[in-house]
Each structure stands twice: as C-alpha cells, then as structure tokens.
C-alpha positions as CSV (number, residue, x, y, z in Angstrom):
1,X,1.2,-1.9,24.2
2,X,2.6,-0.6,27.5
3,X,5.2,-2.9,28.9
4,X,7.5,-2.0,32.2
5,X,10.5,-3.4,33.0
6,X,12.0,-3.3,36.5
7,X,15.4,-4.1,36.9
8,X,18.2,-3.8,40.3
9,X,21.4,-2.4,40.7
10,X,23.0,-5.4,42.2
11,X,23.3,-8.6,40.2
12,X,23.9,-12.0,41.6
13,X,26.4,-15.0,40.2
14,X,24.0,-17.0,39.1
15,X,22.5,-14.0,37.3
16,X,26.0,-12.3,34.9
17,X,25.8,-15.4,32.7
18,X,22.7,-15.0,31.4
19,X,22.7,-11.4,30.5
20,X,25.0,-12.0,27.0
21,X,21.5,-13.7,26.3
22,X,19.2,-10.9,27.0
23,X,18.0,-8.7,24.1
24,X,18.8,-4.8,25.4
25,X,15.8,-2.6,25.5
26,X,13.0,-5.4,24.8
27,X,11.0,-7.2,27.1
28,X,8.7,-10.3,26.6
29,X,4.8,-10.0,26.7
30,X,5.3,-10.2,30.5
31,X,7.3,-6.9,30.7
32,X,10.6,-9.3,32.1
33,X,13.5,-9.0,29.8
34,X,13.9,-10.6,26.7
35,X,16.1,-13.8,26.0
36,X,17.6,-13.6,23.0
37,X,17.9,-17.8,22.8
38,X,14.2,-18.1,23.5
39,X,12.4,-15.2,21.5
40,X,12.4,-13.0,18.7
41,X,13.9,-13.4,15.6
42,X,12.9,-16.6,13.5
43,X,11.4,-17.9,16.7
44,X,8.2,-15.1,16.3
45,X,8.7,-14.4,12.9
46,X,6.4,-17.4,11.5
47,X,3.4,-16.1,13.1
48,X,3.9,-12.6,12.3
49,X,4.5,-13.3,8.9
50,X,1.0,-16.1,9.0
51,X,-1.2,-13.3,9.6
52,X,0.3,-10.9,7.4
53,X,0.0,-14.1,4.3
54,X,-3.6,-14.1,5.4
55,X,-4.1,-10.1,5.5
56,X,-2.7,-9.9,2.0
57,X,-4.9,-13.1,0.9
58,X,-7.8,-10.6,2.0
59,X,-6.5,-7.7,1.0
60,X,-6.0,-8.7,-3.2
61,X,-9.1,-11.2,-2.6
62,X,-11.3,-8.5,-2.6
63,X,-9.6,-5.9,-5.3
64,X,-7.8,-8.3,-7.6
65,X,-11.1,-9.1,-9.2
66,X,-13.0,-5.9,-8.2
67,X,-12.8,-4.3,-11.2
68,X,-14.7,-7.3,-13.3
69,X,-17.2,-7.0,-10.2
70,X,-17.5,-3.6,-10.6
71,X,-18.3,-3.2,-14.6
72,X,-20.6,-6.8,-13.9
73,X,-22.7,-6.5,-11.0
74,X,-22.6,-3.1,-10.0
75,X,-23.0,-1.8,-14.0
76,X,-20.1,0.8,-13.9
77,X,-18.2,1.8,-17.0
78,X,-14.6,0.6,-17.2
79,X,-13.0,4.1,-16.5
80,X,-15.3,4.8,-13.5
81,X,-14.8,1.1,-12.4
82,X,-10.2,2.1,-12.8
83,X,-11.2,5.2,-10.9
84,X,-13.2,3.6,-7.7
85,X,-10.1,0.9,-8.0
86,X,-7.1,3.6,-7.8
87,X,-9.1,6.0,-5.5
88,X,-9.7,2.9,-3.1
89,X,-6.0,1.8,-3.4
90,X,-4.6,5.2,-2.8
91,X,-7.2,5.9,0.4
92,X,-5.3,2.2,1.6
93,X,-2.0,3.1,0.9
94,X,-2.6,6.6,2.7
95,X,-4.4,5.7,5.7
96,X,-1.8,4.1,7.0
97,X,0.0,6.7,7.9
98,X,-2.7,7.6,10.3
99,X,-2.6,4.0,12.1
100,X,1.2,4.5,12.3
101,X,1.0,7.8,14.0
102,X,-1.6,6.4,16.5
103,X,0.1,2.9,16.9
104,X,4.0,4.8,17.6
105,X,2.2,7.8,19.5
106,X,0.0,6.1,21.6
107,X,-1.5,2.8,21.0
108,X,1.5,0.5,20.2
109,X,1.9,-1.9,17.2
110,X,0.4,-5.1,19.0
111,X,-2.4,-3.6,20.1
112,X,-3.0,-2.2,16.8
113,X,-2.7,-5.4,14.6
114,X,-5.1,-7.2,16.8
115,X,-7.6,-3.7,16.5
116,X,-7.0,-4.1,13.3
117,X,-7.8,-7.4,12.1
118,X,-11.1,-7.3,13.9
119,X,-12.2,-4.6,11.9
120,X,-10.9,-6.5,8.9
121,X,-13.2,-9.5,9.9
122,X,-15.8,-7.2,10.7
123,X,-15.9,-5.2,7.1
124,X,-15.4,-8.4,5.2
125,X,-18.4,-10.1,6.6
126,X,-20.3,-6.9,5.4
127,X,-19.0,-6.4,2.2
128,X,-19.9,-9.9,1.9
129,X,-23.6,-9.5,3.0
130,X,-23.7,-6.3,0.6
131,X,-22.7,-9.2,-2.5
132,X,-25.6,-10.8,-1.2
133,X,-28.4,-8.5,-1.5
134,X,-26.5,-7.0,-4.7
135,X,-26.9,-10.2,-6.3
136,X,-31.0,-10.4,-4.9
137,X,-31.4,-7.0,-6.7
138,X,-31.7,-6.3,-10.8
139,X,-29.6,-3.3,-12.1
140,X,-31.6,-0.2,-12.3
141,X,-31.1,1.1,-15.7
142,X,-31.9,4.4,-17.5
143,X,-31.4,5.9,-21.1
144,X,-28.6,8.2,-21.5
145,X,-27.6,10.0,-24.5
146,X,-26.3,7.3,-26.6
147,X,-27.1,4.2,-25.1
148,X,-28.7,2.7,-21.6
149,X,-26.9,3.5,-18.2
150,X,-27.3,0.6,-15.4
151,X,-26.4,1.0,-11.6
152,X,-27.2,-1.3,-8.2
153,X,-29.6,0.4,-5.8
154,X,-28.6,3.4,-4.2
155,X,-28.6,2.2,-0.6
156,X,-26.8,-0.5,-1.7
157,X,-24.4,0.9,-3.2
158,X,-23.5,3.4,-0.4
159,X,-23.5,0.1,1.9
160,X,-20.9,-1.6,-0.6
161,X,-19.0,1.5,-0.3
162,X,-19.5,1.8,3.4
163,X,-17.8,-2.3,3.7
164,X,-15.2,-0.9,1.2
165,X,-13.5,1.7,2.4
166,X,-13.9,0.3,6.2
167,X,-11.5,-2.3,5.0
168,X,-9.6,0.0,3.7
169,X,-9.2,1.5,7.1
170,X,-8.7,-1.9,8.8
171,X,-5.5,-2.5,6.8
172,X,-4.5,1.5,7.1
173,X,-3.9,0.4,10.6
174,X,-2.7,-3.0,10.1
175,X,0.0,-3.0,7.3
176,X,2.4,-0.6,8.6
177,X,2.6,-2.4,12.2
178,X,2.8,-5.7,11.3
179,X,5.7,-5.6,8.8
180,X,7.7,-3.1,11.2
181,X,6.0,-5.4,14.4
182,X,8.0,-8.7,12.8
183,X,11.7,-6.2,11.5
184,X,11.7,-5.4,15.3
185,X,12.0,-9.0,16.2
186,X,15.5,-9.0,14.8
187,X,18.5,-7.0,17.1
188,X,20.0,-4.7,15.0
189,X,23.0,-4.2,17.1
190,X,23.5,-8.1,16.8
191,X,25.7,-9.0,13.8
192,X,24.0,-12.3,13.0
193,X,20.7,-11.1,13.6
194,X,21.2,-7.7,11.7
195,X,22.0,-9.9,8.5
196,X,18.9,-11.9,9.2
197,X,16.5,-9.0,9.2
198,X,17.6,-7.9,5.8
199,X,16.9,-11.2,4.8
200,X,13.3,-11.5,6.8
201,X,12.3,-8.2,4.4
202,X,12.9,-11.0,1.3
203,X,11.1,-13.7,2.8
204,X,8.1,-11.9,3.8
205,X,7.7,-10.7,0.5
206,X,8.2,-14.2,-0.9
207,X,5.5,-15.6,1.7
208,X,3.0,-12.6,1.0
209,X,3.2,-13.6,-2.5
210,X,4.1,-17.2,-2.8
211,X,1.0,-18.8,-0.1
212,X,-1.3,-16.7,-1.7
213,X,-1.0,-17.8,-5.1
214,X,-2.8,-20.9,-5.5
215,X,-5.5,-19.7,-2.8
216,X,-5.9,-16.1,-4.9
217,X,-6.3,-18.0,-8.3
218,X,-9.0,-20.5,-7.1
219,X,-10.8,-17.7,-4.9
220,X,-10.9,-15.4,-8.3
221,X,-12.8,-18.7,-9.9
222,X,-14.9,-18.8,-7.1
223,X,-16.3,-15.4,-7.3
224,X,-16.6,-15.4,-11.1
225,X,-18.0,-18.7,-11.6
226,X,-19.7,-19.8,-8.4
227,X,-20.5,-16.5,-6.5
228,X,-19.1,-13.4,-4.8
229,X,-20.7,-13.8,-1.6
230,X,-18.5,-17.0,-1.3
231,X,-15.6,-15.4,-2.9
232,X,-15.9,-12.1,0.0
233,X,-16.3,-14.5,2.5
234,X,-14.2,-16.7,2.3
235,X,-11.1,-14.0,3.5
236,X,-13.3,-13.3,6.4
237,X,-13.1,-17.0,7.9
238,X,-8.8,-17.1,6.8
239,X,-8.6,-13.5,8.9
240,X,-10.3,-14.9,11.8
241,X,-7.6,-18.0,12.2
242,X,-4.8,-15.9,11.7
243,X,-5.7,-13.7,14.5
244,X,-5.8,-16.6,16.4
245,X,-2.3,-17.8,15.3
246,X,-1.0,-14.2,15.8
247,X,-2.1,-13.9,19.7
248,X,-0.9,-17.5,20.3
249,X,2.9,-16.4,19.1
250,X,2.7,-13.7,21.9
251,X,4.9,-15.6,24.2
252,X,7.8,-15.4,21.4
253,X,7.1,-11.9,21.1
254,X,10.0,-9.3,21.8
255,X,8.4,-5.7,22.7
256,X,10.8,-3.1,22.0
257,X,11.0,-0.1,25.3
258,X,12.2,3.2,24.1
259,X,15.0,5.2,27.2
260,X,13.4,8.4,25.4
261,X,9.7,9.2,26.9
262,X,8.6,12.1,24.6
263,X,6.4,11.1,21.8
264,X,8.6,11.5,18.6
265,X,5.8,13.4,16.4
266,X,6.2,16.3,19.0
267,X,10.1,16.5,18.9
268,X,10.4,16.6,15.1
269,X,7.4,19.4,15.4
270,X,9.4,20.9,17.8
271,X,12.7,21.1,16.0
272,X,11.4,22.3,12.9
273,X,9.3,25.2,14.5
274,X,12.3,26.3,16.9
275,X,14.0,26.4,13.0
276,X,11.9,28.7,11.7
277,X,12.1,30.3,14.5
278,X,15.8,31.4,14.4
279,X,15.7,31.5,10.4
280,X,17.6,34.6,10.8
281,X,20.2,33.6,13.5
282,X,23.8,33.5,11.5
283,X,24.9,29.8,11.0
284,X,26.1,27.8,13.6
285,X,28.8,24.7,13.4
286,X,28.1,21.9,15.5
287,X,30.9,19.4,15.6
288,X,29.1,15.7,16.3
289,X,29.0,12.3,14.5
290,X,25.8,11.6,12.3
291,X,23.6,13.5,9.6
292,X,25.0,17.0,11.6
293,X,28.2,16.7,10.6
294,X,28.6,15.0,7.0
295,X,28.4,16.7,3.8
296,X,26.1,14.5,1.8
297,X,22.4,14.8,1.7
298,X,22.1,15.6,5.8
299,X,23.8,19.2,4.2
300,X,20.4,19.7,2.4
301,X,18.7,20.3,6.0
302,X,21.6,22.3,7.7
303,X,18.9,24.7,8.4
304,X,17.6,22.1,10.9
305,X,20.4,23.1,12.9
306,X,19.3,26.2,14.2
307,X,16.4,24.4,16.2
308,X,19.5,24.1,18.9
309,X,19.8,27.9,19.5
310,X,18.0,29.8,22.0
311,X,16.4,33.2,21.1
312,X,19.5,35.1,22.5
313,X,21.8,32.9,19.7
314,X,23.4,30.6,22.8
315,X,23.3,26.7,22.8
316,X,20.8,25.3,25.0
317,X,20.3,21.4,23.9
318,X,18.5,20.4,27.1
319,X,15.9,23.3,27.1
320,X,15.7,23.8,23.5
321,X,16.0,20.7,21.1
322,X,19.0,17.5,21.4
323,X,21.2,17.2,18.7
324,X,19.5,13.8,18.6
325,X,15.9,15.2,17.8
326,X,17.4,17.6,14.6
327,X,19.1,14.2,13.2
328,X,15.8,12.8,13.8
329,X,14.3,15.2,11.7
330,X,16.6,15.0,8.9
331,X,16.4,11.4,8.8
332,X,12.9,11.7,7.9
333,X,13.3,14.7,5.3
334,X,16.3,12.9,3.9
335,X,13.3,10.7,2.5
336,X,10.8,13.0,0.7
337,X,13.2,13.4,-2.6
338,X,13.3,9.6,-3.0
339,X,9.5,9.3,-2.2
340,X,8.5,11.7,-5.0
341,X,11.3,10.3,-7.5
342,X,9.2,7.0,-6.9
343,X,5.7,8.3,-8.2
344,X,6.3,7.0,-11.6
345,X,7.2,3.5,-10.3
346,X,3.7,3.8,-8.2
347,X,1.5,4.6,-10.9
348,X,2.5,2.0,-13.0
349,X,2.2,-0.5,-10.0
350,X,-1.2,0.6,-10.4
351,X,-2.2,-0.9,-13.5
352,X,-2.1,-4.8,-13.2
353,X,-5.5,-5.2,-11.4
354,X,-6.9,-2.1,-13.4
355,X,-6.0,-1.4,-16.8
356,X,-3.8,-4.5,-17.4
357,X,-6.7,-6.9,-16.5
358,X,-9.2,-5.0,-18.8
359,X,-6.6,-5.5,-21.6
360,X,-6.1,-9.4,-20.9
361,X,-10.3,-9.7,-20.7
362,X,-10.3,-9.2,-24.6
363,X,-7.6,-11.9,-25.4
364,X,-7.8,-15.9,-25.9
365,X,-7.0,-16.9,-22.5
366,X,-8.1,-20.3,-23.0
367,X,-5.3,-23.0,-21.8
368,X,-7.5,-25.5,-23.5
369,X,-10.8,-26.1,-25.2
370,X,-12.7,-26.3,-22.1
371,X,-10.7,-23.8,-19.9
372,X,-9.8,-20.1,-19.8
373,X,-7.5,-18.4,-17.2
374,X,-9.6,-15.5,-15.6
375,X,-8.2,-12.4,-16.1
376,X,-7.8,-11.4,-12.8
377,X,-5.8,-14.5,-12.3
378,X,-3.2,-13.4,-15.2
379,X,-1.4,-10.5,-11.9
380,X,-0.8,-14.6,-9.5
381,X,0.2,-16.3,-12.9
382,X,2.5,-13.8,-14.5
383,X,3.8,-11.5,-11.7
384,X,3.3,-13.9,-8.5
385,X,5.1,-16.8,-9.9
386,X,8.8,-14.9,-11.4
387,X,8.3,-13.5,-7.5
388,X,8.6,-17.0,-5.9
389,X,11.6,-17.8,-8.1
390,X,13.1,-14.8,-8.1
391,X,13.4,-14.1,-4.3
392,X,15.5,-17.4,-3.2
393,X,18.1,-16.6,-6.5
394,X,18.2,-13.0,-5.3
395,X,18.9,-13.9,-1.4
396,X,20.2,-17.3,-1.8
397,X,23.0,-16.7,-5.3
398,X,22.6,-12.7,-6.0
399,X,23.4,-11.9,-2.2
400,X,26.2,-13.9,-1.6
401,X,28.2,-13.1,-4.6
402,X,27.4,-9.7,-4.8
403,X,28.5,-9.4,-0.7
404,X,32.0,-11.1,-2.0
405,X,32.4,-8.3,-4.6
406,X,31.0,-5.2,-2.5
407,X,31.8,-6.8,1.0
408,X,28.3,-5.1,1.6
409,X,26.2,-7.9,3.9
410,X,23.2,-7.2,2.0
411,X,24.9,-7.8,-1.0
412,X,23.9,-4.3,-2.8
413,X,23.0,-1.2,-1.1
414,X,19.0,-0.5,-0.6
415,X,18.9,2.6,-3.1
416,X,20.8,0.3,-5.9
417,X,18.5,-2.3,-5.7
418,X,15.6,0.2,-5.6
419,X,17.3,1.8,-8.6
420,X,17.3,-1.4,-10.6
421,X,13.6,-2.4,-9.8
422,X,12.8,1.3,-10.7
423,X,14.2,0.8,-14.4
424,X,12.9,-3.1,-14.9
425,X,9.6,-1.1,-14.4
426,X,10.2,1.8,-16.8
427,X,10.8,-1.7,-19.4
428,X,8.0,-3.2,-18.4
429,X,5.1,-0.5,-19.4
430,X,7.5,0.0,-22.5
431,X,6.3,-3.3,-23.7
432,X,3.0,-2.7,-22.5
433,X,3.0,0.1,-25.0
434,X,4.1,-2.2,-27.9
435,X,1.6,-5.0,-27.3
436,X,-1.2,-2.9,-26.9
437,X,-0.3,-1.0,-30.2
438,X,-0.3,-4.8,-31.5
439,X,-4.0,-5.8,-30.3
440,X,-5.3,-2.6,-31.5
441,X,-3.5,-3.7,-34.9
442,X,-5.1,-7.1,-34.9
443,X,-8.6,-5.5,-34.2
444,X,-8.4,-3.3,-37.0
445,X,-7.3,-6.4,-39.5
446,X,-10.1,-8.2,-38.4
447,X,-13.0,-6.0,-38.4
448,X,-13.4,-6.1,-34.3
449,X,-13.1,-2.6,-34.0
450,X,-16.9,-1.9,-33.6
451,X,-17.5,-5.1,-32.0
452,X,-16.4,-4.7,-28.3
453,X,-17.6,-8.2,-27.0
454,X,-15.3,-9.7,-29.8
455,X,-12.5,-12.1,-28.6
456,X,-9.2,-10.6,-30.3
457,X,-7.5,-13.3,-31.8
458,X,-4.3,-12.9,-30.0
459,X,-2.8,-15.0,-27.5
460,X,-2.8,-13.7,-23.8
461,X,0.7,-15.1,-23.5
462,X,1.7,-11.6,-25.2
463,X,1.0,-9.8,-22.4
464,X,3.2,-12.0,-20.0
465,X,6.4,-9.9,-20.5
466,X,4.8,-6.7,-19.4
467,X,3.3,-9.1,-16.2
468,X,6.4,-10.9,-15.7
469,X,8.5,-8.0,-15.9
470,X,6.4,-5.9,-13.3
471,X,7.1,-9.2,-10.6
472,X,11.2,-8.5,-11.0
473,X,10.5,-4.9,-10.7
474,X,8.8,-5.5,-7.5
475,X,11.4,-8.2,-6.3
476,X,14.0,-5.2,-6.3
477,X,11.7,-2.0,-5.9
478,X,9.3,-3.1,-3.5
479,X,11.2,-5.0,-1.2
480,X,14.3,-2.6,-1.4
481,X,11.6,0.4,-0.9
482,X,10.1,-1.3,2.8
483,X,13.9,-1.9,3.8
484,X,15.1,1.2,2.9
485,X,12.0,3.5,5.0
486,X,12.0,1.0,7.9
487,X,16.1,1.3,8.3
488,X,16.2,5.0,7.6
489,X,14.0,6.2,9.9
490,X,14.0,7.0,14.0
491,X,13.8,3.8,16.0
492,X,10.4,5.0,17.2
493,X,9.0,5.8,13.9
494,X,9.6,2.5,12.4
495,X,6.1,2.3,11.5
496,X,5.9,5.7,9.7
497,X,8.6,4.6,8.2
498,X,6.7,1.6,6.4
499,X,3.6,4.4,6.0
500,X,5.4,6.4,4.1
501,X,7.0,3.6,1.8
502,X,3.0,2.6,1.7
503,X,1.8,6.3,0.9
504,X,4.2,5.9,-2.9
505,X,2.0,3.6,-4.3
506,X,-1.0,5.5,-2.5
507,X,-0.6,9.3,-4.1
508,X,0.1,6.9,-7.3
509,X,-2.6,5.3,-7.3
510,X,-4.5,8.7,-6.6
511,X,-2.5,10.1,-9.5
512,X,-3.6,7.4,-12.0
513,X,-6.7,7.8,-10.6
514,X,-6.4,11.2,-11.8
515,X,-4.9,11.0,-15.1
516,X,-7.4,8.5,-16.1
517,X,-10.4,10.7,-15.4
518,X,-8.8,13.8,-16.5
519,X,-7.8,11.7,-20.2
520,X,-10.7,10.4,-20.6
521,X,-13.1,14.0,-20.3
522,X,-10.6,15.2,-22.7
523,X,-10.1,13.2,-25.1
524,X,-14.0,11.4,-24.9
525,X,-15.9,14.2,-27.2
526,X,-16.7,14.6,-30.9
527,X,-19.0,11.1,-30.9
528,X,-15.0,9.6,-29.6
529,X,-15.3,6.9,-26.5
530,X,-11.6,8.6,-25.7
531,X,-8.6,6.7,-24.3
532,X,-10.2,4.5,-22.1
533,X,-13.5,3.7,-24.2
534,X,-15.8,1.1,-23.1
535,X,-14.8,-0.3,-26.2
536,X,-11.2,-1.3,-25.6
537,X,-10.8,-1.4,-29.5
538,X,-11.4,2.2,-29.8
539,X,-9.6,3.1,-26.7
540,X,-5.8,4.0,-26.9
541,X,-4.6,2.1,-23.7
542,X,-1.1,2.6,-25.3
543,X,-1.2,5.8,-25.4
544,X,-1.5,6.5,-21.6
545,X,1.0,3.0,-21.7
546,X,3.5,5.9,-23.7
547,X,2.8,8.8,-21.2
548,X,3.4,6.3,-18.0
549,X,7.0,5.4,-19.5
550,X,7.8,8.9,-19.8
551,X,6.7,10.0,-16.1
552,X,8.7,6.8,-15.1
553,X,11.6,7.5,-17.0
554,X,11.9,11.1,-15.4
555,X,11.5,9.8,-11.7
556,X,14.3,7.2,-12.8
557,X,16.9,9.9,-13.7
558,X,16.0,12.3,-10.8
559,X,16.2,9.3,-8.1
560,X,19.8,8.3,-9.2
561,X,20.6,12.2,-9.1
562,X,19.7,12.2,-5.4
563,X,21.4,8.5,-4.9
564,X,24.7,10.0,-5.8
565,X,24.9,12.5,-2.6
566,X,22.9,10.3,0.0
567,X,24.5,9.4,3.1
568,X,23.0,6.6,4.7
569,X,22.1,6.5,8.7
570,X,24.6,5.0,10.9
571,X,24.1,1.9,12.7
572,X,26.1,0.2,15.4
573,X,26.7,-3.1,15.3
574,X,27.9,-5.7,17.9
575,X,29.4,-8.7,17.1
C-alpha cells in the first residue's frame, strides 16, 4: 500500500505538544501521521489477529481431516494420501516466500492480505463444489496385482487439486503479511510497546489456537458425519466476515514508511555480487557498530565486507554498497544455520494430521458407549488444549520470573526458548516410538495383525503424551521461531522474515514427504506392505518414529552449537 506523508519545516505552538504522541515513520490509512494514543498497538491488534483466527480456522479446516477424506472418498492408499498431505503442506509453507517478496517489493502487506483472502474465499467455495460432484460420483475401480485399486474421476480429481493448491497460494500470500502486518503495529523504539510486541507473538498464537478449537472439533464432525461439502464450506462464509472485520480496523491501522527508497531484494543482490566480485581484494577493516564489527556469528560473513570496495581496492559506500546494506545481508545469512538445524523439528511437526491421526484411527476412541472422538479431532484435543494453558503460564508466571533472574524483558532469549521447544519435540516422537511399538504388540497378542479394519483394544489416551507433548514444543518452538525471523531480519523484510520461519516446516514437510515415499518403495517388496502398509498392523510406524528422533536429535545438537557464538541484532530503544 503506497502512503505519502507531507510534513513542514516550521511547527506551530499548538502543534510541539502533540508530537511525543506521534509514532515516527508511520502514517494512518490517510497518509497523516500516526498517533500513537489513537492507533496501533492493542488498538488494531484485535482485528488483525480476528482474521488471522479465521484464516487458520480455514486453513486446518480443510487439511486437519484431509487425510481421512483422502483414503475415503477419493480411494487413495494411506502413504499416497501422507504424501499429497506433506507435499501440499510444504507447497503452503514455501509459497510464501513468494507473497512476501511481492508484498515488501511491491505490493505492500495490506494490500496483499485483502488479495489474499479473496482468493481464499474464492478456492474454498471450489474445493467445496468439487466435494459436491465427488460425492455425486462412484469410485472408479480397477484390479491391480493383489487386490482392487479405486480412484474419483479424473477431471475431478485434477479440479480438486486445482481448489487445493489455489488455497494453498491464497495463504502463501496471506500468512507471512498478516502476522508481520499486526508485529508492526507495535513501536519498537518505544519501551512499553517493545515489551508488548513480544507478548502480542504469544497471544496470537494462543488466539490462532485457542478460538479455533471448539469450531475445528465440531467442523471435523461435520464433515465426517454429516457431509464435506458443509464441512469445506463452512470456512468460506467465516473468511468472508473476517475480511470484512479486517478492512473495518483500517482506521486503527499504522502503515510503516521506509526513509530508504531502494527495494531491499536488490541491495542484498547487490552486496553479495559486488562480494564476489572483489573475492580476491586483500581484507579490509571497517571500524562501525553492528554485525561489521563484532566477533560472533556476523564474523562468519566477513567476506560480505568486501561488497564496500571499489574495483581499484578504495572505499566508495555511496557508489558501491552502505555499510548498512552488507549488515543487511548478514542479518539474513546469520539465519540459514538455525533454519536448517530446525528441519528435524519440521518434519516431526508434520506428523499429527498425517501419520499420528492414521495411528489414533485404529484405537478405541470412544468417550462413551454412544460416542467416539474423531481422529482428526485428537491434534484440537491433545495439542490445542496444553496450548491454551500453556501460553498465559508461559507469559503471565514463566516471563516475569525468568525477567527477575535474567533481567531479560522477554524473560529468556528467543534461541533458548527455541532450544527448549526443539528438545520437548525430540521427547515427544520418542514416545511416539514406544507406543507405537506397544499397539503393534497388542495386535500381535490378539490376532489383529491380518485384520486391518480391527479396532486395537488399546485406549487412545496412550497416544496423548506424544500429542500433548508436541503442543509444549510448539508453545516454545513455534512461537520463539516467528519472533526470532521477524526481529532478526531488515525492517523491510519483516515479511521474509516470517517466510522463511514458514519455509522450516515447508522443506519439512517436503522432506517427510520424501522419506515416506522413498521408505515405503524400499521396504514394500517380497509380498511386505513396507513401513507404512495399508495395514497399519503390518506397518512399522515406529520405525520411521525411531529414524525421526534421530534426525531431531542431530539438528538439536547442531542448533545449540551455532547458539553459542550468535550475536543478536541491535535494537534501539526509547524510553
């Protein structure tokens, strides 16, 4: 969104007292300058944060379930049905990248979450319609080696796909704005409202989760016992309010202006080509405050540095590249170790609405004699609700008392609370591991082994440590992850920022994606339905469980490795 702001060189009496209460370099929707009294902060947060609640509702409406609609009404086989899942997750963690770059380059975050959430209306309402004339249509089955194959309609399927993945691209532009659209409400040179960001990254987790819950858990009964074409619709009407709600909140709305014009893509593509450039001009020292001049992790990227010489060896930061532009640039390499030291936490984020449902689908889930939890339901019961509780103790108790010990405001520092949600995971698909090994034991006692439709008679409340556990990872992982990429990155690339937090659990859900396919062709001959057999009694679930813990435990030990030298950006802030 392109806002100007015209200001004078004279200011009159009546003017000098209000300007402690004007918000520097943001302007309302209006393009006048931004009172600080009157907008921003908590005053636009609720609406931001409304139509992101309703985005998510959408979002894990559609997937949380998809893999039971997937193996049901479309006929696909439980490992292609984890493989359309994790490809699809992966594309919508990835593509956001894409609408960050446009949103920060050229189209602004406003204008993009509106875009957006049209297109999320508009693919809803088709994969909707493509329920519809799934459900009017008998599977198409054919013989196969060892047993009958059954699949939708062709055409229909490419049109399910079609709704599918254009939702996918809806939220690839939404997600990463809207988070860093509602974080730029809050001054970060303000002390008061500095400390209220960190604490708005909390809350919006707690709200994405915590409003969604109930609604998520009857929507999943919906579509299982009443239909799908309800249960797809029914996000399509929610994202239509909240668009409303969103564009009413405009008037609260503080729009942040940027002093430098250049788009910030071209300066870091600039500084690291001007680098290669002079790879073989001697080292130069360059004496300045920031990434430049410490010793820590900025020293990786020293080579950076050179981008500020000329091709005769001379300094030329006006005509070459600012010292500002090769901090930029480090800021956002700074990141990659800590993104790829995350993949094991990603791919085992990617298992709840996959291979963790499938699991649960073979236990007694019955609350009572008349009632059964859906499976899908078991990722709002068992990781949603430790979420809701966890949250306020973490930012209400856990902050304060930690920030009397550390006299750090946010209590601990992002990449220790990352840390500590990256090893509640690691204990999490550990006891994944052991309980699967359990059912497969209890299936073997009772004969069930051969007998795939067979109810194991084993209580789902087994599987709530692995569930629970995965929530409190999140609570410290996730959260501490979308801080840590919005707050370390250029002001202008807040958005990429929130991308690349987004692309972790994308390349891991590509990489499960992966491993699951590449498993099951390997281990699936000799007469053997592999690791991920139809027949979840013959599959060996904990095996891959066994392989995830040890992919996580390595990305634990390399991320505290690169915690240890990391020098954080510096910030400065006004009290």
């Amino acid at each position: 969104m392109t806002i100007s702001i015209s200001t004078g060189d004279e200011i009159s009496d009546e003017q000098a007292p209000l300007l402690a209460d004007v918000v520097e370099a943001s302007v309302d929707f209006k393009g006048r300058a931004s009172v600080r009294s009157k907008s921003g902060c908590w005053n636009s947060a609720p609406f931001i944060i409304a139509v992101g609640v309703a985005e998510r509702f959408a979002y894990y409406g559609i997937s949380a379930n998809l893999v039971s609609y997937l193996t049901g009404k479309m006929g696909k086989s439980t490992a292609s049905a984890a493989a359309i899942l994790n490809a699809w997750f992966g594309t919508s963690s990835l593509l956001p990248i894409l609408g960050a770059f446009v949103a920060d380059s050229f189209f602004g975050r406003f204008r993009m979450i509106v875009a957006s959430c049209v297109l999320y209306v508009a693919g809803l309402c088709f994969l909707t319609l493509s329920a519809s004339l799934t459900s009017n249509s008998p599977l198409e089955c054919k013989p196969s080696a060892n047993n009958v194959t059954c699949s939708v309609n062709h055409l229909h399927l490419v049109f399910f796909f079609f709704s599918f993945y254009l939702i996918a691209f809806a939220q690839g532009g939404f997600t990463p704005c809207v988070q860093a659209f509602g974080a730029e409400q809050f001054d970060e040179e303000d002390r008061n409202e500095n400390k209220a960001k960190s604490s708005f990254f909390n809350w919006w987790y707690w709200f994405v989760i915590g409003c969604i819950l109930v609604p998520l858990f009857t929507l999943t009964y919906i579509q299982e016992n009443v239909s799908w074409e309800l249960g797809f619709g029914i996000p399509a009407i929610i994202m239509c309010f909240s668009l409303l709600l969103f564009l009413i909140g405009s008037t609260t709305y503080r729009f942040r202006i940027y002093s430098n014009g250049r788009n910030p893509f071209v300066r870091i593509h600039r500084v690291i080509v001007r680098a290669a450039k002079n790879r073989q001009a001697a080292p130069i020292a360059v004496s300045i405050e920031g990434s430049l001049g410490n010793k820590g992790a900025g020293a990786r990227f020293k080579f950076l540095e050179k981008a500020l010489l000329a091709h005769d060896g001379s300094i030329e930061d006006d005509k070459i590249c600012s010292i500002r532009d090769v901090e930029d640039t480090q800021s956002i390499l700074r990141l990659a170790p800590f993104w790829w030291a995350c993949m094991g936490y990603s791919i085992i984020y990617a298992q709840p609405s996959t291979l963790f449902t499938k699991q649960a689908s073979t236990l007694d889930r019955h609350i009572n004699p008349t009632f059964q939890i859906p499976s899908a339901s078991l990722q709002q019961c068992f990781i949603a609700v430790p979420v809701i509780f966890a949250i306020p103790i973490y930012d209400r108790i856990f902050v304060p008392l930690a920030r009397a010990i550390t006299k750090n405001p946010a209590g601990i520092s992002m990449l220790q609370r990352i840390g500590t949600g990256l090893f509640i995971s690691f204990i999490s698909i550990v006891f994944a591991a052991l309980v699967e090994t359990k059912r497969l034991a209890i299936a073997r006692e009772y004969g069930l082994v051969d007998i795939p439709g067979a109810l194991i008679p084993m209580s789902v409340w087994w599987l709530a440590p692995q569930y629970v556990l995965s929530g409190v990872s999140d609570v410290f992982a996730m959260v501490g992850l979308q801080e840590f990429f919005y707050d370390q990155v250029p002001s202008e690339l807040k958005s990429v920022g929130l991308a690349l937090y987004l692309s972790i659990l994308g390349i891991g859900s590509f990489i499960s994606s992966f491993l699951v396919s590449s498993i099951q062709d390997a281990t699936k001959g000799n007469g053997q339905g592999g690791w991920f057999s139809d027949n979840l009694n013959r599959a060996h679930l904990d095996y891959f469980y066994w392989l995830l813990a040890g992919l996580s435990a390595s990305g634990f030990v390399a991320f505290v490795y690169f915690s240890k030298s990391y020098v954080y950006k510096r910030c400065t802030v006004l009290s």
